[in-house]
C-alpha positions as CSV (number, residue, x, y, z in Angstrom):
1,X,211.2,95.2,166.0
2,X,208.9,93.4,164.1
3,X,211.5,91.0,163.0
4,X,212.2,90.3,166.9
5,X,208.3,89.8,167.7
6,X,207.7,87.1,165.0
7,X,210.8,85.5,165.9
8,X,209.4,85.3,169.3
9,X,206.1,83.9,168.1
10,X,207.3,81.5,166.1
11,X,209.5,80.3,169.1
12,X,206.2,79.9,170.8
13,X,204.5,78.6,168.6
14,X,207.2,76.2,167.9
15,X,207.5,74.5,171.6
16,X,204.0,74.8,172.8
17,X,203.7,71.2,172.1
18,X,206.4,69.9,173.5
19,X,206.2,68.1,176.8
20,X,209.0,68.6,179.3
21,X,208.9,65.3,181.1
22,X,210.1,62.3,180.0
23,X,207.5,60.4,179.0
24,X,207.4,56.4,180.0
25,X,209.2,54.4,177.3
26,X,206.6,52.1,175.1
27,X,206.9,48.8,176.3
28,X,205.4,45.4,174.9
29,X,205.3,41.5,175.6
30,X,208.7,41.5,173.3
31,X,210.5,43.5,175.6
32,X,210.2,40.9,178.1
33,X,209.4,37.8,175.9
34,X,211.6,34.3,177.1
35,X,212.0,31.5,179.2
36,X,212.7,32.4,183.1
37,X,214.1,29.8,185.4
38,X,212.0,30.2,188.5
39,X,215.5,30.4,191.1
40,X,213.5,31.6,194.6
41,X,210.1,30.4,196.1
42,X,209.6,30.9,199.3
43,X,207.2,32.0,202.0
44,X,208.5,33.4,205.2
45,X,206.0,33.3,208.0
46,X,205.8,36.4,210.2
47,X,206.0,34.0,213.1
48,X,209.2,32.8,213.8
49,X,208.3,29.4,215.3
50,X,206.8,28.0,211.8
51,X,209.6,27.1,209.2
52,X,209.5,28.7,206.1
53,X,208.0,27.1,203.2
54,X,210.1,26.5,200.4
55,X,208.0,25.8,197.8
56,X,210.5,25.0,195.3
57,X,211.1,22.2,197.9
58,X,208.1,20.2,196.7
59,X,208.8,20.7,192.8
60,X,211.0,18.7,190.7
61,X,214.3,20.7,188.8
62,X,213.3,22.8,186.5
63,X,210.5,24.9,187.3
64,X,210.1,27.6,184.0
65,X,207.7,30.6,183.3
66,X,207.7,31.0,179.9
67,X,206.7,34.6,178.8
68,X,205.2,34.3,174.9
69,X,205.1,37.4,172.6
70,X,201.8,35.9,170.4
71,X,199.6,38.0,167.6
72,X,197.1,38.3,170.7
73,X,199.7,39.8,173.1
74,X,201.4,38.6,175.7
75,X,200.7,35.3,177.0
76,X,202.3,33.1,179.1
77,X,202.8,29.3,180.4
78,X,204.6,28.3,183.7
79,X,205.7,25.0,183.6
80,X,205.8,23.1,187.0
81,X,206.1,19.4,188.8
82,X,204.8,18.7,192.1
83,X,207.5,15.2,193.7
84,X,206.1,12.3,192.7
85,X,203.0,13.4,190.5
86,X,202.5,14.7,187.1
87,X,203.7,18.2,185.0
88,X,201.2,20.5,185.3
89,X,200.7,23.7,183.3
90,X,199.2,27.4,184.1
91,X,199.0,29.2,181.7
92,X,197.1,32.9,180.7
93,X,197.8,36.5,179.7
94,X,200.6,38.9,180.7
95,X,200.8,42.9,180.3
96,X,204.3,44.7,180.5
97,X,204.6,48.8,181.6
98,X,208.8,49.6,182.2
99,X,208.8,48.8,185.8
100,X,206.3,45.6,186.2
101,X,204.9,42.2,184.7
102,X,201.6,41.0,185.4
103,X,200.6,37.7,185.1
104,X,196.5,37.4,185.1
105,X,195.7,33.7,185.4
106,X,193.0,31.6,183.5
107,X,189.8,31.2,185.0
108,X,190.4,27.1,184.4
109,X,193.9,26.7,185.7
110,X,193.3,29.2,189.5
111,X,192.6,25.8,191.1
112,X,196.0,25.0,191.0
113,X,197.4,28.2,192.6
114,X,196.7,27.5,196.0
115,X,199.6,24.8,195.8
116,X,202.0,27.0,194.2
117,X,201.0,30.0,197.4
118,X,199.9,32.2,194.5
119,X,197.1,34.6,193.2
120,X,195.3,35.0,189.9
121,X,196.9,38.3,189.2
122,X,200.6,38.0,189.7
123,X,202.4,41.4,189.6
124,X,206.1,41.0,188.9
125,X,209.0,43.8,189.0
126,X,211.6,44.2,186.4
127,X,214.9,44.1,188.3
128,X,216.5,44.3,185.2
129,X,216.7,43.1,181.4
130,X,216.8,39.5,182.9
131,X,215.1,39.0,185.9
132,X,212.0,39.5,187.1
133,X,210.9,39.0,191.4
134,X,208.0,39.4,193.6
135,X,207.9,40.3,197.5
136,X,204.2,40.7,199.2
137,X,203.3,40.0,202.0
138,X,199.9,37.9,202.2
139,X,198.2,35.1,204.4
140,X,198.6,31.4,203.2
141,X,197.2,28.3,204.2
142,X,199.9,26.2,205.1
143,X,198.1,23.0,206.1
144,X,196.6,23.0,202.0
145,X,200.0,23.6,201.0
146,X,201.9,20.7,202.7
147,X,199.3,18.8,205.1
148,X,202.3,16.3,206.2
149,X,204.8,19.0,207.0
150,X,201.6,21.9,208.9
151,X,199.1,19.7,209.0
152,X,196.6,19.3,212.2
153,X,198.7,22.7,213.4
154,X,196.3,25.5,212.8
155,X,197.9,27.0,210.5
156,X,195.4,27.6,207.8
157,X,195.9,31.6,208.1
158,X,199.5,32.6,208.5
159,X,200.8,35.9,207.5
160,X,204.0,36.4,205.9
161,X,206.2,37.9,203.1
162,X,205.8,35.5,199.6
163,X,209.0,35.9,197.2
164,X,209.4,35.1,194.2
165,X,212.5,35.4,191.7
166,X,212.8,34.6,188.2
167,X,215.9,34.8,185.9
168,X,215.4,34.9,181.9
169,X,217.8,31.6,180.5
170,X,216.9,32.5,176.7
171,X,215.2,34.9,174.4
């Protein structure tokens, strides 16, 4: 009897620390770290009369966010070209959890969101290994983003869905 009871404790004793659930896997910048071809840009206005805005439309080939695994974290650069003007470059600090990306912006380079349709904090999901994507919905000013195509329309606070995909080329 004895026996049986410090068997029994020792059981107890032995599993009180575990935890059931399954914790979340530890992620970091590495898990996620490459170059991502930026494949779909687009904002889809709620009303159906105003075309969509394509922004990959007014960017030369080979738009890239490039997703750095650095001694200070994750960091990260996306690489874009307006037509007919020069490279430009935004570039700040990303976190990774298993099911999402975020992208928080520099202070210097938010300027140059409003062209691109996008925030300072840029929360991506992890479709998979390889690609990463982005559906909100949110209000845009579309007379900022292409004054020859919405311009002199009133359209300077149009709701819609924003989505963005990304597909990881290299490691």
């Amino acid at each position: 009897m004895l026996l049986r009871l410090t068997a029994a404790l020792f059981c107890c004793i032995l599993f009180a620390g575990c935890d059931t659930t399954d914790p979340e896997p530890p992620t970091s910048p590495a898990d996620v770290a490459g170059l991502y071809d930026i494949t779909d840009f687009l904002f889809d206005p709620n009303a159906g009369a105003i075309a969509d805005a394509d922004v990959l439309d007014r960017l030369e080939p080979g738009a890239t966010l490039d997703l750095l695994n650095t001694q200070r974290g994750g960091q990260f650069q996306l690489r874009y070209q307006f037509v007919g003007e020069l490279p430009d470059l935004i570039s700040g600090d990303f976190t990774v959890t298993q099911n999402t990306v975020t992208l928080t912006v520099r202070e210097e380079d938010r300027p140059s969101l409003s062209g691109l349709l996008l925030d300072s904090l840029i929360p991506l999901m992890r479709e998979s290994d390889t690609v990463l994507s982005r559906s909100v919905a949110k209000s845009v000013n579309l007379e900022d983003f292409d004054p020859m195509q919405y311009g002199g329309a009133g359209l300077t606070n149009v709701q819609g869905t924003l989505t963005l995909r990304l597909v990881q080329r290299e490691r």
